[in-house]
N, C-alpha and C positions, 0 to 999 in steps of 0.2 A: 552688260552691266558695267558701269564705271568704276574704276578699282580708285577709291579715296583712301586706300593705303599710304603715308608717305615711305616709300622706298625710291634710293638711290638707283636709276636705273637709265643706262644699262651698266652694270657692273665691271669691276674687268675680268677677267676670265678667272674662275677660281680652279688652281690646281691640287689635285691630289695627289697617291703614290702610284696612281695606275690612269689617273680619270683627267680630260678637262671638263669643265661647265661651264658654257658660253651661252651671247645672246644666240637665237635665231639665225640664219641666213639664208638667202634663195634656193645654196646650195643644198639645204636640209631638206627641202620638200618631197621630194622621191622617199624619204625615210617616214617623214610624216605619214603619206599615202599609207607605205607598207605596215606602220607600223596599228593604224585604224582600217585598214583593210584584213590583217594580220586574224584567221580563226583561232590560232592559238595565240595572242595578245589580248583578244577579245573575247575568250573564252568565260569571263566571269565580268563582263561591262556589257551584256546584250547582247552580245556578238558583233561579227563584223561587218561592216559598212562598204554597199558597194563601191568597187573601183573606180567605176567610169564616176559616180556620182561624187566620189572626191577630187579625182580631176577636174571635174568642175567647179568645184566649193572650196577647195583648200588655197589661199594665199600663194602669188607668188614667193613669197616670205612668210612662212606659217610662224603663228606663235609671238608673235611682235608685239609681248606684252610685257610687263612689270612679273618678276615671277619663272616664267617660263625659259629654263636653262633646255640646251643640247647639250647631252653627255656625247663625249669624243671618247677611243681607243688607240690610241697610237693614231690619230687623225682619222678615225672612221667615225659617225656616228652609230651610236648601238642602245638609246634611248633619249626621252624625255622627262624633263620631271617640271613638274607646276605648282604653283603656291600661289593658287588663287584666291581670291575672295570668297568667304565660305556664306555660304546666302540661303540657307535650308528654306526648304516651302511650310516645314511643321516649326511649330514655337516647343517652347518647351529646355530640355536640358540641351538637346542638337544647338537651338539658334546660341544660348548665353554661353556657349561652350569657348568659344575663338571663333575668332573672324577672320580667319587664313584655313587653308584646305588645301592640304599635299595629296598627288597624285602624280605619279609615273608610268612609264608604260617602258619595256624593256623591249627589244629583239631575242625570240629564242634561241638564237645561239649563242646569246650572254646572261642565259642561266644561268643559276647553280654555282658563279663564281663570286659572288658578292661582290657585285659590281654596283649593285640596286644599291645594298649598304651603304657602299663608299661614298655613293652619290650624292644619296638622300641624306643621309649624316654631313657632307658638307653644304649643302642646300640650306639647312634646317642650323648648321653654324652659320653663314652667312644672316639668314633671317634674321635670329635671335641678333646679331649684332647691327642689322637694322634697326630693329622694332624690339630695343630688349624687354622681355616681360611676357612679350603678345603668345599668345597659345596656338597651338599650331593641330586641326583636327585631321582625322585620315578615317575616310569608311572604306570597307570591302567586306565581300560575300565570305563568310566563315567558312565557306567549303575552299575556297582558297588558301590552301594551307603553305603556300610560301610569302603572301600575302601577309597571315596571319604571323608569320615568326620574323617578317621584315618589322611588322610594326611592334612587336616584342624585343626586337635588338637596335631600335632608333628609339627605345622608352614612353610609347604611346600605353597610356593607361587605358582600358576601356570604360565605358559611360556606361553604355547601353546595347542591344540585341534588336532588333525590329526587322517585321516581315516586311519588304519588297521587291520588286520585284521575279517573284515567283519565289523568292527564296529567303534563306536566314542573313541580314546585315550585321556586321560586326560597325559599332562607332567607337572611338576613343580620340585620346587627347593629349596631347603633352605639352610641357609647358616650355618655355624655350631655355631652360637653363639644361644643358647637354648630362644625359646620363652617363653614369659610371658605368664604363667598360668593363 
């Protein structure tokens, strides 16, 4: 799908108190693999995707799009986050919702410290000072309950509830002007 977003891109790196968010690089692809190969990453997106078959499928340079930041650690990578173009297959309140869709995926051992926070909360400033106005939508499975308090402390309101994929989806939205801490 061609992203007809105008965003400025690539960015320069945006820093935080702990985080950088950069474009892509060659060097990121071994993290990509693990991070879509990963059963506990993948625990609540289908599960995970053979190794050998991303080795094969994944970019030299994964992710070399509009959108798609590597979060750094002290020069490590330890996730992704994306602000794609949100294209639902169902019409209804999903499609008029936003046309941008955040999604990240973390490494488990950068749980539990809010790191996903910091990220996506600067991701989601940068956007909004792209594209100010533009509504920004996020789904995940409600039984993902860190999922579900990530998008309660980045100010995602929810929409709606709908079964798929075997399970209960949580949708919501937010709009780009930054919630109150």
């Amino acid at each position: 799908m061609a992203d007809s977003r105008s965003l400025a891109w690539p960015p320069a790196p945006i820093k935080t108190a702990r985080l950088v968010l950069r474009e892509s690089e060659a060097r990121d692809r071994a993290v990509v693999i693990e991070l879509d190969a990963s059963p506990e990453v993948s625990t609540y997106l289908g599960g995970p995707r053979p190794r050998a078959e991303l080795e094969r499928t994944v970019p030299e340079v994964p992710g070399q799009r509009p959108g798609f930041f590597v979060v750094e650690l002290d020069g490590a990578v330890i996730g992704t986050i994306q602000l794609d173009p949100h294209a639902p297959e169902l019409s209804g309140s999903r499609r008029k919702a936003g046309g941008t869709e955040l999604g990240y995926l973390f490494l488990p051992e950068a749980w539990g410290r809010g790191y996903a926070t910091e990220a996506c909360a600067a991701a989601l400033d940068w956007f909004a000072g792209e594209l100010p106005g533009e509504p920004v939508v996020l789904y995940t499975q409600t039984a993902n309950a860190r999922s579900m308090r990530l998008a309660a402390k980045l100010g995602f309101t929810e929409v709606e509830r709908f079964q798929a994929y075997g399970a209960e989806q949580w949708f919501g939205v937010r709009s780009s002007v930054t919630p109150p801490a």
